[in-house]
FIRO-148055 format. One line per 10 residues: number of its first residue (from 1); their letters; for each residue x, z, y of C-alpha. Coordinates in pm, whole numbers, plus 50000, padded with zeros to 5 digits. Each point is the difference from the previous one (the first is absolute). Layout:
NUM = A = X/Z/Y; ...
END
This chain:
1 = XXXXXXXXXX = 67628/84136/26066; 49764/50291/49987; 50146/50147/50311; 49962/49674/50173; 49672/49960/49940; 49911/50397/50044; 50192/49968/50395; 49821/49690/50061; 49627/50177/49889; 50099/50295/50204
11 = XXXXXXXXXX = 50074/49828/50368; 49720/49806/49938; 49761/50299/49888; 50148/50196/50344; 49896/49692/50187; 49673/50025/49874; 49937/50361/50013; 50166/49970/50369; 49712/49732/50100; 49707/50257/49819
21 = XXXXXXXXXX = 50090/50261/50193; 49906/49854/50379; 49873/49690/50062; 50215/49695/50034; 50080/49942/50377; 50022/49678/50121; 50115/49930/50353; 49978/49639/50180; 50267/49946/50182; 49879/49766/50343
31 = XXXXXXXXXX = 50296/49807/50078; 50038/49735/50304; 49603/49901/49875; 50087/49998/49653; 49909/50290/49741; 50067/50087/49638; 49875/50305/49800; 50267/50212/49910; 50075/50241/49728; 50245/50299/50173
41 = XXXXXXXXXX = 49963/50258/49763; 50052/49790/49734; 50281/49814/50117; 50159/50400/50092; 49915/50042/49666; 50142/49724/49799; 50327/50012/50261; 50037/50381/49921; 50030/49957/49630; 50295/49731/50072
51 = XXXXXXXXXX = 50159/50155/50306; 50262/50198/49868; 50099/49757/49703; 50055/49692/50252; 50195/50241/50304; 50211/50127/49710; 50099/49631/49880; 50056/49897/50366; 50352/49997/50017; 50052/49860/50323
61 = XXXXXXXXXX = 49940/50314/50211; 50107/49836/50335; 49819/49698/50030; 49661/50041/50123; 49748/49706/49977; 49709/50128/50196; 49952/50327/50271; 49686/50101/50144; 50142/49880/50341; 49994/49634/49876
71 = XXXXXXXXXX = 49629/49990/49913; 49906/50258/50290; 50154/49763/50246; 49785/49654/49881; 49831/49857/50271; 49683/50008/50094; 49813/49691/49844; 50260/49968/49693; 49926/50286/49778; 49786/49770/49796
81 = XXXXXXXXXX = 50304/49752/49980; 50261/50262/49890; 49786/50133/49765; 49936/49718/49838; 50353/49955/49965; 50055/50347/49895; 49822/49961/49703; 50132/49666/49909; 50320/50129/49949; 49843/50317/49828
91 = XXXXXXXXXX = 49804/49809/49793; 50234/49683/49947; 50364/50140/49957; 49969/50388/49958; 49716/50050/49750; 50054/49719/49811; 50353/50087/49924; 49941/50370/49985; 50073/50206/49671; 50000/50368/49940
101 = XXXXXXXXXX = 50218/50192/49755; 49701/50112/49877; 49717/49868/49833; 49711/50171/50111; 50086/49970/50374; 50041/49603/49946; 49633/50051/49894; 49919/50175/50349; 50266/49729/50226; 49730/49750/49884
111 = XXXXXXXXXX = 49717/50159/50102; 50221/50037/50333; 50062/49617/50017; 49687/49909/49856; 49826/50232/50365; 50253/49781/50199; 49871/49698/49884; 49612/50034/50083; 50098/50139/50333; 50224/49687/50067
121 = XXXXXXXXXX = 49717/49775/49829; 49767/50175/50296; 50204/49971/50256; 50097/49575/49876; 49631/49869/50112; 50097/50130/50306; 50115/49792/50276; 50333/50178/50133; 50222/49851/50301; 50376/50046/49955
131 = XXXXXXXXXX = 50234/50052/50258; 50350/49907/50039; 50058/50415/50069; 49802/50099/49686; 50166/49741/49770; 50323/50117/50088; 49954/50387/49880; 49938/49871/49693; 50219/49757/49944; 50247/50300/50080
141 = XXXXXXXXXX = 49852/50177/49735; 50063/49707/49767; 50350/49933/50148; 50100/50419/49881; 49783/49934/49628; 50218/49694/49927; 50321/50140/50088; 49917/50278/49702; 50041/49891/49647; 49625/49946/49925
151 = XXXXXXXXXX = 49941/50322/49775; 50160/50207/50283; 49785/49802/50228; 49687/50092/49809; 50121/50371/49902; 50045/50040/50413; 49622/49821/50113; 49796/50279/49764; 50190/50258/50116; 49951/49895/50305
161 = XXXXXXXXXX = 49600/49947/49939; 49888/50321/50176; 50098/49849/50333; 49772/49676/49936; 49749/50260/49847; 49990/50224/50342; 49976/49741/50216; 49719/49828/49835; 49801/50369/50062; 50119/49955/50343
171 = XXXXXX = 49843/49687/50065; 49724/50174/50131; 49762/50001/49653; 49633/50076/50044; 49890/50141/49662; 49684/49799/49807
END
C-alpha cells in the first residue's frame, strides 16, 4: 500500500515540478469558427507516462484504428465535426473503460480523460455541421473498435493517442 501511494505522490509531484519549471502553455485551437484552449504539454505529458504500458497491452498489432492520413485528409469545413466525434469516442468508450496495470498511471489516464473532456465540453457549445463524408471516417473507426474485444479496443485507442495528439498541434494552434 505504501508503494501505491509513494508512485502515485511521485507522478503527481513530477507533474508539478514539470509545470514550475516553465510556464503552463496553453494553445487555442481555431477550428471551422469554433475554439477551445488546449493543454499540449500536458496532455504529452500525462500520455507519456501511459504510452508504453497501453502499446505493450495492445495485443492486436495489425489492426489500426486511426492514421494520420485519415484526419489529414478531413475536409475543409468538417474538422470541427470530426473532432467532436473524435473525442466522443475518446471520452465515451476509451477512457471510460480504460485501466492500467498500474496504479499510479491510472492516476495520470484520468488526468488524460479528465483534459479530453473540457476540450470536448469547449468544443459542445459550438455549432458544428456534419457531413455525410466526415461521419463516415468515424463510423469506420467505430466499425474497427467494435470488432476488438473492448479491452483490446481500449488497449489499441491510447496507444494509438499520439496520432490524435499530433494532429490536434497540427490544427494550426496559435499559442495564448
Amino acid at each position: 500500500m505504501m508503494k501505491i501511494l509513494l508512485s502515485s505522490s511521485i507522478c503527481t509531484l513530477l507533474l508539478l515540478l514539470g509545470f514550475l519549471k516553465r510556464p503552463v502553455e496553453s494553445r487555442t485551437l481555431h477550428v471551422d469558427g469554433c475554439s477551445a484552449s488546449v493543454h499540449l504539454h500536458e496532455l504529452r505529458k500525462y500520455f507519456s507516462d501511459i504510452r508504453s504500458d497501453a502499446i505493450s497491452a495492445d495485443e492486436e498489432i495489425g489492426v489500426k484504428l486511426l492514421d494520420a492520413s485519415l484526419m489529414e485528409n478531413v475536409q475543409e469545413g468538417q474538422t470541427c465535426c470530426f473532432m467532436r466525434l473524435l473525442l466522443r469516442l475518446y471520452v465515451e468508450r476509451v477512457f471510460s473503460n480504460y485501466e492500467s496495470s498500474k496504479p499510479h498511471q491510472q492516476r495520470c489516464s484520468s488526468s488524460l480523460a479528465n483534459s479530453f473532456v473540457r476540450i470536448r465540453r469547449e468544443m459542445h457549445k459550438c455549432h458544428c455541421d456534419c457531413g455525410e463524408e466526415t461521419q463516415r471516417s468515424i463510423d469506420s473507426v467505430i466499425t474497427k473498435f467494435d470488432k476488438l474485444q473492448i479491452q483490446q479496443a481500449v488497449q489499441k485507442a491510447v496507444g494509438e493517442l499520439d496520432t490524435v495528439l499530433d494532429w490536434l498541434e497540427e490544427l494550426g494552434t496559435v499559442k495564448s
